[in-house]
C-alpha positions in Angstrom: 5.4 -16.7 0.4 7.7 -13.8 1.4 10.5 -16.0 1.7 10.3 -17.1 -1.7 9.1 -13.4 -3.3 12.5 -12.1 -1.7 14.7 -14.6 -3.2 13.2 -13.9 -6.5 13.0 -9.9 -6.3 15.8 -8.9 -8.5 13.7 -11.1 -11.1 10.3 -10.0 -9.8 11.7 -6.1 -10.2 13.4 -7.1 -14.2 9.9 -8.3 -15.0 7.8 -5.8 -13.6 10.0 -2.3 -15.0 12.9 -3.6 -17.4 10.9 -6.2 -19.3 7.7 -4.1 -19.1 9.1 -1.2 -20.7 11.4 -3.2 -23.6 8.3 -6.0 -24.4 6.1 -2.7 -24.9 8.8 -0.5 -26.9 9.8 -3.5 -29.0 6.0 -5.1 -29.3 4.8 -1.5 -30.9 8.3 -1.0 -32.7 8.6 -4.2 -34.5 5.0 -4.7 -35.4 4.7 -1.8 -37.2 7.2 -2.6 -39.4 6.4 -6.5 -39.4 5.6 -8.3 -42.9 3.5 -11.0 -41.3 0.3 -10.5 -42.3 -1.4 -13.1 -39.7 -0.4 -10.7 -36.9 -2.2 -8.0 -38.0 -4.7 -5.9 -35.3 -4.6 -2.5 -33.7 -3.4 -2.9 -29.8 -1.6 -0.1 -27.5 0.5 -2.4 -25.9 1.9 -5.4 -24.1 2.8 -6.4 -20.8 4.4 -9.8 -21.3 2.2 -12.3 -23.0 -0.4 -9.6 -22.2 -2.3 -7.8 -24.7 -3.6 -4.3 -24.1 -6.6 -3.6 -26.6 -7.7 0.0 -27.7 -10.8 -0.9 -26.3 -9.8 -1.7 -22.9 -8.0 1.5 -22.8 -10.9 3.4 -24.0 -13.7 1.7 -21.6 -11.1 2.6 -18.7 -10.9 6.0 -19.9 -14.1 6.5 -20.4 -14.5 6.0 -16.7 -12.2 8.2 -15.9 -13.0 10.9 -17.9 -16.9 10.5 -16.6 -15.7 10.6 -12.8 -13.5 13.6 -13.6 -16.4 15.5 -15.2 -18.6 14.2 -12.1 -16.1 15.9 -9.7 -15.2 19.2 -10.6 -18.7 19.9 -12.4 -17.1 20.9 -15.5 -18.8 19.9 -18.8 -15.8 19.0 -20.9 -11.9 18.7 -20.8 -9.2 20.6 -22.0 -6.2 18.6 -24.3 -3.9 18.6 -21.4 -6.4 17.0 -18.5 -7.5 14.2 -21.6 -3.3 13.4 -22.2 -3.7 13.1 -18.6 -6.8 10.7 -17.9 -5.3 8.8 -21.3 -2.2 8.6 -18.7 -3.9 7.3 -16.2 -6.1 5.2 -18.2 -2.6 2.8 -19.1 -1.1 2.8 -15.8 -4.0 1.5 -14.3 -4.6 -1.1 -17.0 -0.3 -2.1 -16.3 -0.8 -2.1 -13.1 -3.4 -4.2 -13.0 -2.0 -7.1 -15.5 1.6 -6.6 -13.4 0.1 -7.0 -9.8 -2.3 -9.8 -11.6 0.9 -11.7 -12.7 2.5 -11.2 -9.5 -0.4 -12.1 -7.7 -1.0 -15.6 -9.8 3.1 -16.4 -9.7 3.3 -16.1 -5.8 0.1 -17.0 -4.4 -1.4 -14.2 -3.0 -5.1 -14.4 -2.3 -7.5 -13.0 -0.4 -9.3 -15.4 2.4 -13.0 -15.0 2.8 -12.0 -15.2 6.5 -9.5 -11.8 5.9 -12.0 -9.8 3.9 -15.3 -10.9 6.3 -13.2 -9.8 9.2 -11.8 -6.6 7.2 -16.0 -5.7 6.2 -16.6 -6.3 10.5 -14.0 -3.9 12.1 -13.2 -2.1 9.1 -15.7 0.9 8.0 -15.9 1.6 4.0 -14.1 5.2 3.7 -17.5 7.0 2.8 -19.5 5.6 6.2 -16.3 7.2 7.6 -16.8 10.3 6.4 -20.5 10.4 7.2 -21.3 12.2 10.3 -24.2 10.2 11.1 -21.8 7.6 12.0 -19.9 9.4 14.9 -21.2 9.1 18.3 -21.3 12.9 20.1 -17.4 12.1 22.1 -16.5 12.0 18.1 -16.0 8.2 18.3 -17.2 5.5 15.5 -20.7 4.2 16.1 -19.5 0.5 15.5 -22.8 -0.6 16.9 -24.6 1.1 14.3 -22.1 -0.4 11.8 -23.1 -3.8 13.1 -26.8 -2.9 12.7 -25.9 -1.7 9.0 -24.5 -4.6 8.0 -27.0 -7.1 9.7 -29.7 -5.1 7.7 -30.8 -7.2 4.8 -31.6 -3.7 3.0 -27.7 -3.2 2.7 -27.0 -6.7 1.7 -26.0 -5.2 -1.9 -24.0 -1.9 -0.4 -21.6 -4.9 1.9 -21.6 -7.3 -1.0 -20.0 -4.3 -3.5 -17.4 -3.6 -0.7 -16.8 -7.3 -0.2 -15.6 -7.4 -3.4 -13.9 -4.3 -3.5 -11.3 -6.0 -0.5 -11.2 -9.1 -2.2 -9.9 -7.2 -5.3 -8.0 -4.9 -3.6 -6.3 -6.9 -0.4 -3.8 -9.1 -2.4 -2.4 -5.9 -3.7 -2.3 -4.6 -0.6 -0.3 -7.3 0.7 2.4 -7.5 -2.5 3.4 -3.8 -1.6 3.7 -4.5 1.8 6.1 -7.2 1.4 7.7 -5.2 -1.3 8.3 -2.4 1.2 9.1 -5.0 3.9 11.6 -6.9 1.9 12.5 -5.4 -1.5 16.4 -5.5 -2.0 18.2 -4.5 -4.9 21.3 -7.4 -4.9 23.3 -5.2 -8.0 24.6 -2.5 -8.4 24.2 -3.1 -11.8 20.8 -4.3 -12.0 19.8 -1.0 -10.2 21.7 1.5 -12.5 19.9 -0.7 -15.2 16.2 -0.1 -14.0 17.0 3.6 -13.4 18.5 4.3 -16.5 15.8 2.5 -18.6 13.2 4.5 -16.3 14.4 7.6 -16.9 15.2 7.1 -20.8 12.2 5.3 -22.3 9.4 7.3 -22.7 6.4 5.3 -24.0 3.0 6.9 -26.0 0.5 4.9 -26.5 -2.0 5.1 -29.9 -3.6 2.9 -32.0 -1.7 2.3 -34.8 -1.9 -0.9 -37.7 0.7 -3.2 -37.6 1.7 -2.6 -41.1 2.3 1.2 -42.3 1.2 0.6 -45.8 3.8 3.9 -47.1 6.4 5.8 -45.3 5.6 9.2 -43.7 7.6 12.2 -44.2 7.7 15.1 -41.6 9.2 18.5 -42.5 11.6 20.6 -40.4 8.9 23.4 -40.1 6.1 20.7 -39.5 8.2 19.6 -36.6 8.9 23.2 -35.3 5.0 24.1 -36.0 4.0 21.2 -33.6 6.2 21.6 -31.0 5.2 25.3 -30.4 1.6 24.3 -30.3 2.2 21.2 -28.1 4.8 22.6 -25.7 3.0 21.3 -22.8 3.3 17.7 -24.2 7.0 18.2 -23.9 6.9 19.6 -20.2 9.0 17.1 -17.7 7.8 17.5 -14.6 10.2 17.1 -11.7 11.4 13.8 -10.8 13.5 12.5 -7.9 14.6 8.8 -6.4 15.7 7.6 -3.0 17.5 4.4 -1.8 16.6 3.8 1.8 16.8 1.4 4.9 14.1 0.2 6.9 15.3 0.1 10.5 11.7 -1.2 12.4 11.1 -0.1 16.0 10.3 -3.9 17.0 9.3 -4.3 20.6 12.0 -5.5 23.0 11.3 -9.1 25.2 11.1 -7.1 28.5 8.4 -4.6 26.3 6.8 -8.0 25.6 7.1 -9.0 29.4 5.8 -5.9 31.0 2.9 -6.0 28.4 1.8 -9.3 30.0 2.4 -8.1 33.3 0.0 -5.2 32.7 -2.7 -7.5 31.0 -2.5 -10.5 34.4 -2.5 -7.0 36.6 -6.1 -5.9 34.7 -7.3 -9.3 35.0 -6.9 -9.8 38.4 -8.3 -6.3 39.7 -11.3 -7.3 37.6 -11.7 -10.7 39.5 -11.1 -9.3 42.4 -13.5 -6.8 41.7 -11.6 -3.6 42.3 -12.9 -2.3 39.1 -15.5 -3.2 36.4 -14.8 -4.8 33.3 -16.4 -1.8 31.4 -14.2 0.8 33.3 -11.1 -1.1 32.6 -11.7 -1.1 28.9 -12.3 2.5 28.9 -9.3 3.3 30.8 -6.4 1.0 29.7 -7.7 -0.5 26.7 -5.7 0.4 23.5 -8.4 -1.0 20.8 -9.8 3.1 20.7 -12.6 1.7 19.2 -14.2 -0.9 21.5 -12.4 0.7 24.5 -15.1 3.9 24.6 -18.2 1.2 24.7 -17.0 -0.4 27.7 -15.1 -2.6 25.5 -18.0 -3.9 23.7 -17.3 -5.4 20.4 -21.2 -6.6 19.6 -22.5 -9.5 18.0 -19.8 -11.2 15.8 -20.2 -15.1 13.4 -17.5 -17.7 13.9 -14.0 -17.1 12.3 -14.7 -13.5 11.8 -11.5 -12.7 14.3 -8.4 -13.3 13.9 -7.6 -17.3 14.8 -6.4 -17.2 18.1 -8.7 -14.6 19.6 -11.9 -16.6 17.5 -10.6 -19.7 19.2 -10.3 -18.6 22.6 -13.7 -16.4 22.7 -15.8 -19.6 21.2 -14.5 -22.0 24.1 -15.9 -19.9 26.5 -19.2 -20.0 28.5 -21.5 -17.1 29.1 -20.5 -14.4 31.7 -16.9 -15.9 31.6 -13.8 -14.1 31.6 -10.7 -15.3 29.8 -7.4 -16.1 30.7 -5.2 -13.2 28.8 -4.9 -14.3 25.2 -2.2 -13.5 22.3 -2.4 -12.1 18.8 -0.9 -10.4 16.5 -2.5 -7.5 17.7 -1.0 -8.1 21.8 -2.7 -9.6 24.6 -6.3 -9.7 25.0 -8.9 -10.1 27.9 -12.7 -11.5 26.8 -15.7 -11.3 28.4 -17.5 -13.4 26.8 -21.3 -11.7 26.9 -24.2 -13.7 24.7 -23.6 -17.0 22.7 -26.3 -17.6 19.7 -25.6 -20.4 17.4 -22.1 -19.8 15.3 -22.3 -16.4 16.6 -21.1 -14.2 19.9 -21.4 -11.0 21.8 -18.4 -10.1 23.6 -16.0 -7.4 25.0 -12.4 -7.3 25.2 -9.8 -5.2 26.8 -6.5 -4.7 25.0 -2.8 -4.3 25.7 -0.4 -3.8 22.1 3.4 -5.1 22.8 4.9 -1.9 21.6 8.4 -1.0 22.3 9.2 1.7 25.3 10.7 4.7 25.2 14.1 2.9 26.5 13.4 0.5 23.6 13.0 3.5 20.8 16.1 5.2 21.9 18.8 2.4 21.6 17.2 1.3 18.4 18.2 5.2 17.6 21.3 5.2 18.9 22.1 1.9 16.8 20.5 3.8 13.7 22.8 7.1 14.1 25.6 5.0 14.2 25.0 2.9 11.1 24.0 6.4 9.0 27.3 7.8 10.2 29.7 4.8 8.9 27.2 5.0 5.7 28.3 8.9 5.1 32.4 7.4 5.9 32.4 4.1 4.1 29.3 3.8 1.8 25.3 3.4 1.9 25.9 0.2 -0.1 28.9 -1.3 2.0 27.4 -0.5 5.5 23.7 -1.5 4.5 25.2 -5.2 3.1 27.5 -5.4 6.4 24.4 -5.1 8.7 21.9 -7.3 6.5 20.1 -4.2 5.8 17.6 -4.6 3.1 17.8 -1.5 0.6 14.4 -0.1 -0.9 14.5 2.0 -4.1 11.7 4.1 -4.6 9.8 4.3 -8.3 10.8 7.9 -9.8 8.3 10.2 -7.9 7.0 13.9 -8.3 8.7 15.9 -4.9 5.9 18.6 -5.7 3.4 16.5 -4.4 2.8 14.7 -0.7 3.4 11.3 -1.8 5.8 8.3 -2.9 3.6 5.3 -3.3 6.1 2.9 -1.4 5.6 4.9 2.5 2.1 6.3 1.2 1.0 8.2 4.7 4.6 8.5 5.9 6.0 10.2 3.2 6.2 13.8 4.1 9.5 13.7 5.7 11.4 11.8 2.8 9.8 14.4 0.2 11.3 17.2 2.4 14.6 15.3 2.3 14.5 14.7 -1.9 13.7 18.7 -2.1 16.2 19.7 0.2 19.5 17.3 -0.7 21.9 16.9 -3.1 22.3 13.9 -5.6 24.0 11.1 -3.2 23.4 13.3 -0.6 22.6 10.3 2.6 19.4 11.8 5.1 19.9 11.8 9.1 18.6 9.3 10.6 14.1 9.8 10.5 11.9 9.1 12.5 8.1 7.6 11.3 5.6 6.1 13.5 7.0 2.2 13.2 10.3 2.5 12.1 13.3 4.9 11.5 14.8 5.4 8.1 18.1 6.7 6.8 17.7 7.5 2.8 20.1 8.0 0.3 18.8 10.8 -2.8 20.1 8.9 -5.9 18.4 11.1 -8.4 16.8 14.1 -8.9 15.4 16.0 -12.1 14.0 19.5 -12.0 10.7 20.6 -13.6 10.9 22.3 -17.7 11.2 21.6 -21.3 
């Protein structure tokens, strides 16, 4: 599925922005004007074959403007919040029939297997937030979680989040293979998206399709309204980076020691040298399970991950397994209750993550492709070294986000404040990966 969304991503990326922004400029600009009476119908847009009613924009809206009233306590809106929530109101609708057409062309679904496993070891954000939930070392109650969710009086709160993941998990994984593998093959084609980015501006209201006279607007109309509606006019500021992706990926002796360490725990727990439940609190690296003794409750069949479902539901009571490998790093089960198609057990974990040793030459490597990028070109150097290129939507630097890094974007929004157009970033280090980043535009706030 990635394979194939990367080859097609210059085409993926037309569709989504260039096409998106010229069907919807020329669907509203020619149909005013059209003579064909068959087409007529009030709609506020069109993102390829779909259309985007006045009411669909109004129930979403609607929403919106109910949930905004909810949360602040106010008891109406002023015209600058509505243009605002109207804003909003479209993008979501876009966004939805984009990802939706992405979603269908590509494949992407969600499993009942992923989301089940997701609603198990995943709390909803708002039992997160809830107090009640933390045990008094301020760690997750999973066991009450468990005891939530087996509680036919919640069936209806876990089916509503069920759905939520199996509306939201397929868009989840589009960005993160957009993130993981967007690159821009043209020059061109990326001078194209930003210049039709930055010069189409798009409002949406229901008009008719036929304007029955033509409407004249004097000078002093004109001047009247803009005074009133300066704010309408405002442009926020507005910048875009190009970046690299350089990912801190574990070396094989990283992956060696990490087994050596997972056989090492085994054995002194055979051996008896120290308990299972000791171990887990310990050396464990699953936070979660590790502070119950590595307890992970009562869990149904093929509610894991495949090869830690498969190895858990071979086992016999009491048993301990032979270390076992995921995508999450090696594992050791204890496998504590069996009960039809479902298991108690406990696990110890140990993540393949890449040592300090590991971190720095990846660095080192890093510092030397940003320099030859600042001597001979982000472009050149980046296609020398089969280094994917990500180009960020335009994004506000005021605020604490760009939508493709989401949690990690702090240190790229200091960089777009602080650098000049083409101005190339030192080499930055996130949690997963480093990043060297490129400011390609950058638009100051005013009329």
């Amino acid at each position: 599925m990635m394979t194939k969304l990367r080859k097609n991503m210059t085409i993926v990326f037309i569709i989504v922005i260039i096409s998106f922004v010229l069907f919807m400029f020329l669907d509203w600009g020619m149909n005013i004007i059209s003579k064909n009476t068959d087409e007529r119908g009030n709609y506020v847009g069109k993102v390829n074959k779909t259309k985007i009613s006045a009411n669909a924009l109004n129930n979403v809206y609607i929403t919106l403007r109910q949930n905004y009233l909810l949360n602040s306590g106010k008891s109406n809106i002023d015209a600058r919040t509505e243009k605002m929530l109207l804003d909003e109101a479209f993008n979501k609708i876009v966004n939805d029939i984009m990802f939706g057409d992405i979603q269908n062309k590509y494949g992407y679904t969600a499993t009942d297997e992923e989301i089940i496993s997701i609603v198990n070891n995943i709390p909803p954000q708002e039992l997160k937030d809830d107090k009640r939930f933390y045990k008094e070392d301020g760690n997750f109650n999973f066991d009450l979680y468990k005891q939530m969710i087996s509680d036919p009086q919640n069936r209806q709160f876990f089916v509503n989040y069920y759905m939520q993941i199996k509306d939201q998990l397929p868009k989840l994984k589009i960005q993160s293979d957009l993130i993981s593998g967007i690159k821009i093959q043209s020059d061109e084609v990326g001078r194209a998206l930003r210049f039709n980015e930055s010069k189409f501006q798009i409002e949406y209201l229901v008009v008719p399709t036929i304007i029955e006279s033509p409407i004249t607007i004097s000078e002093e109309e004109a001047k009247a309204y803009f005074e009133n509606n300066k704010f309408q006019f405002f442009l926020t500021p507005e910048a875009v980076i190009s970046m690299i992706v350089i990912p801190k990926t574990p070396s094989s002796q990283d992956a060696l020691m990490a087994k050596e360490n997972i056989d090492g725990l085994r054995n002194d727990i055979i051996e008896g040298n120290i308990t299972f439940e000791k171990a887990a609190e310990l050396y464990s690296e699953d936070s979660g399970s590790g502070a119950n003794g590595g307890s992970l409750g009562w869990f149904r069949k093929n509610t894991m991950v495949k090869e830690f479902n498969d190895a858990v539901f071979a086992m016999k009571k009491g048993e301990i397994s032979a270390p076992a490998k995921t995508q999450f790093g090696w594992h050791v089960i204890r496998c504590e209750d069996k009960r039809g198609d479902s298991v108690k057990a406990s696990h110890i974990l140990i993540s393949i993550t890449p040592s300090m040793e590991t971190e720095d030459a990846i660095k080192k490597n890093a510092e030397v492709i940003q320099r030859q990028m600042k001597d001979t070109g982000f472009e050149v150097i980046a296609n020398e070294e089969s280094l994917e290129i990500i180009t960020t939507m335009p994004f506000n630097p005021n605020r604490n986000e760009i939508a493709e890094l989401g949690n990690n974007s702090l240190k790229l929004i200091d960089f777009s404040r602080k650098a000049k157009v083409q101005e190339i970033s030192s080499v930055i280090d996130l949690s997963d990966y480093f990043i060297i980043a490129r400011l390609d535009a950058k638009r100051e706030e005013g009329i």
